[in-house]
C-alpha positions in Angstrom: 0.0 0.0 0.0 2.4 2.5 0.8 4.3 2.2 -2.3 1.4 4.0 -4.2 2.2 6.8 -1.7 5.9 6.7 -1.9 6.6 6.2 -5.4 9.3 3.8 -7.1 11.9 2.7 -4.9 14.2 4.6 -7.3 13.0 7.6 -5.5 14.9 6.8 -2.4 11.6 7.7 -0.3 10.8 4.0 0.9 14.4 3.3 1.9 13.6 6.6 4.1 10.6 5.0 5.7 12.3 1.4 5.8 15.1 3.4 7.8 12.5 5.2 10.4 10.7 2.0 10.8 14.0 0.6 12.1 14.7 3.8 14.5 11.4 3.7 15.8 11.8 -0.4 16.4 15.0 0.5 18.5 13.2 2.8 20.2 10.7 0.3 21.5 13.4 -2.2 22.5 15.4 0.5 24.4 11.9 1.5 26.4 11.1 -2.2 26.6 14.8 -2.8 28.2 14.4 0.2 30.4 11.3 -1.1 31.8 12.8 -4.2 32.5 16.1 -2.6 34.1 13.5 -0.7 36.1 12.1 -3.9 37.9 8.8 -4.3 35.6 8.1 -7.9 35.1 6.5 -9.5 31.9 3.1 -11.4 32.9 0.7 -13.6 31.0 1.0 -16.6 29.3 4.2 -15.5 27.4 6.0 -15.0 30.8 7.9 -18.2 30.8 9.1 -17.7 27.0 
């Protein structure tokens, strides 16, 4: 879908968003980590994974 929006990869925009995609799943894994540094705990039935 978003390559109607973006145009042809030869315009260089859906390496962009490919690129911010990435920072922003970083960013969720440094928050997730902090959490976890900061004594959260992880529940449910994933817990034990």
């Amino acid at each position: 879908m978003l390559q109607g929006y973006a145009g042809s990869y030869d315009s260089g925009f859906p390496d962009g968003y490919d690129f911010e995609d990435w920072l922003y799943r970083l960013e969720l894994l440094a928050d997730d980590t902090q959490a976890l540094e900061d004594e959260e705990h992880v529940g449910g039935p994933a817990a034990d994974a």
